[in-house]
C-alpha positions in Angstrom: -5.4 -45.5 47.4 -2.8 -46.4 44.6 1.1 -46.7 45.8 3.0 -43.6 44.9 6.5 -43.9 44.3 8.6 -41.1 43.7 12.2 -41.1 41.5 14.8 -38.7 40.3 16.9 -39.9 37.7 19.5 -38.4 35.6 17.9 -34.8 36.1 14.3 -36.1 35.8 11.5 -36.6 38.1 9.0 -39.5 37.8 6.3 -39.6 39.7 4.4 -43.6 39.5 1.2 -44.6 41.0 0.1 -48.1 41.0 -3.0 -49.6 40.7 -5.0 -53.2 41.0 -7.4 -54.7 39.0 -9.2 -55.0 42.4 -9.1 -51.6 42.7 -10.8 -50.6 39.7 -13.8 -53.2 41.0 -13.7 -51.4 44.5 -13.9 -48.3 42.9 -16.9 -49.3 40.3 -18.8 -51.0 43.3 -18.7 -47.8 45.5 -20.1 -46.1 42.0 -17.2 -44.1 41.2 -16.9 -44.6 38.0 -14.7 -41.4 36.5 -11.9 -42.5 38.7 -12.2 -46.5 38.2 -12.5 -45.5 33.8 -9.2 -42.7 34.3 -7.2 -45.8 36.6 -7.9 -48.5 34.0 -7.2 -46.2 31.0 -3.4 -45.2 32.4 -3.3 -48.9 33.2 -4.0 -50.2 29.6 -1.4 -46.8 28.0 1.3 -48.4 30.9 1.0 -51.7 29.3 1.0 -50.5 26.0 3.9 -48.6 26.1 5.7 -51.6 28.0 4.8 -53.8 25.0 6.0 -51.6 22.6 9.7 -51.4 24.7 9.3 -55.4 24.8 8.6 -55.8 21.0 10.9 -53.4 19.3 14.4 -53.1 18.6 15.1 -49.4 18.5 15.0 -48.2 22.3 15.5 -44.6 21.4 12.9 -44.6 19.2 10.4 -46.4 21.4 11.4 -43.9 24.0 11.2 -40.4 22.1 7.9 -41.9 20.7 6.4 -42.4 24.2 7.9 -39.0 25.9 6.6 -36.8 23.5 3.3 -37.9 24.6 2.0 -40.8 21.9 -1.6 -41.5 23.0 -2.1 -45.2 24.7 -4.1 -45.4 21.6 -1.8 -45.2 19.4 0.7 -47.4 21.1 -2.1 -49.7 20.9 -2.5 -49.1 16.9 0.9 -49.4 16.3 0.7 -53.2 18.4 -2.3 -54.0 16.1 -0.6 -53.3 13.0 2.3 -55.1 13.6 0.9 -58.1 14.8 1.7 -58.3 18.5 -1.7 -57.8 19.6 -4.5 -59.9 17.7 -8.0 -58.2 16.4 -10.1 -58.6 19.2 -8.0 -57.5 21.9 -7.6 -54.2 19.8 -11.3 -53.7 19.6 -11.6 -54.2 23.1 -9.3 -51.8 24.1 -10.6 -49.4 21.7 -14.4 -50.0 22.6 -13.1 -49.5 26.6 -11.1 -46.0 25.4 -14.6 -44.7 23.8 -16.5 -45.8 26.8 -14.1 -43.7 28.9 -14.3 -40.8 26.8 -18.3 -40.7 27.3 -17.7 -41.4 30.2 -15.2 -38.6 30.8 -16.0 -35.8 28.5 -19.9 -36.1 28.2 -21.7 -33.8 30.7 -23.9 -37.1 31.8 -21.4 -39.3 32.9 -21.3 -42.7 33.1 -25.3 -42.5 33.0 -24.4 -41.0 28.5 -23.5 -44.8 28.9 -27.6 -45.8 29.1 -29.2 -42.7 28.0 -27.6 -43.7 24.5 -30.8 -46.0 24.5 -33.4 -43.6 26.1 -36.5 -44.8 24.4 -35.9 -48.4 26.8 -35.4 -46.4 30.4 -38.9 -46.2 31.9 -37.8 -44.0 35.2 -34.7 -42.6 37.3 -33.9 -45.7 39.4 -34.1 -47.9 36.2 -31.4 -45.1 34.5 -29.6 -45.6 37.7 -29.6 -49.1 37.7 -29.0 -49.4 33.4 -26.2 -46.9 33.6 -24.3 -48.9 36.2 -24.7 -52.3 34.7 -23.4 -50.8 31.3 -20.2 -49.0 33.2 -19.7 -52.4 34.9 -19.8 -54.4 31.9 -17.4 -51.7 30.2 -15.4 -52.0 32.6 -15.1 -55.5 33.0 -14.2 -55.8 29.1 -11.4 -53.3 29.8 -10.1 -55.2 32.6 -10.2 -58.4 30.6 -8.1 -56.8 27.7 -6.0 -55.3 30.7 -5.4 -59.1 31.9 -4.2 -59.7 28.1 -1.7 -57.3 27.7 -0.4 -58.1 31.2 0.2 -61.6 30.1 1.5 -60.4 26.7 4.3 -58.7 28.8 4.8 -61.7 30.5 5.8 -63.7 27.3 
């Protein structure tokens, strides 16, 4: 279970949950896979958004960009195109965003994730067993550009 912590500040209410890395693995071992792709997503927009207070002077802007609900994605553009994060870690996040969004959106699940190469599954248990090994690896990319960005913010 994450860490909720619960704040009201200068009339507004913020809710934070916190997450591990070793939570995301917990939760892709135990083969829930929705949950451990929606974690690490917030994770990587979190960081994102962290960077982009880190790396830019105007604070009002950065702010009034982020609350009026610029997708991680975009934070993560914006990073790319101004140089703090290099071309690979961009891909990776952006190859880990469309992974969650099969995941997420497509009726299948995590399992869209195999199915994509249907002609090479010969039965149910090797689906089973090709759709887990593909969220794994997906998610083990994502958590490797998570790791990045976390030491970006510590620079």
């Amino acid at each position: 279970m994450p860490n909720v912590h619960f704040t009201k500040k200068d009339g507004k209410y913020a809710i934070a949950l916190s997450y591990s890395p070793n939570e995301i693995k917990d939760l892709a071992e135990k083969g829930l896979f929705l949950e451990a792709f929606g974690r690490l997503d917030k994770m990587m927009d979190q960081a994102c958004f962290g960077l982009m207070h880190q790396h830019f002077n105007d604070e009002k802007l950065v702010s009034a960009l982020v609350d009026d609900e610029l997708s991680g994605l975009e934070a993560c553009k914006v990073l790319y195109r101004t140089g703090v994060l290099d071309k690979k870690t961009f891909q990776d996040i952006k190859n880990f965003k469309n992974d969650r969004n099969t995941v997420t959106h497509d009726i299948y699940g995590h399992y869209a994730l195999a199915l994509r190469q249907a002609g090479e599954i010969r039965d149910e248990a090797d689906l089973r067993k090709k759709a887990d090994a593909k969220a794994q690896s997906a998610l083990q990319k994502g958590l490797d550009a998570f790791h990045f960005l976390m030491a970006s913010l510590k620079r």
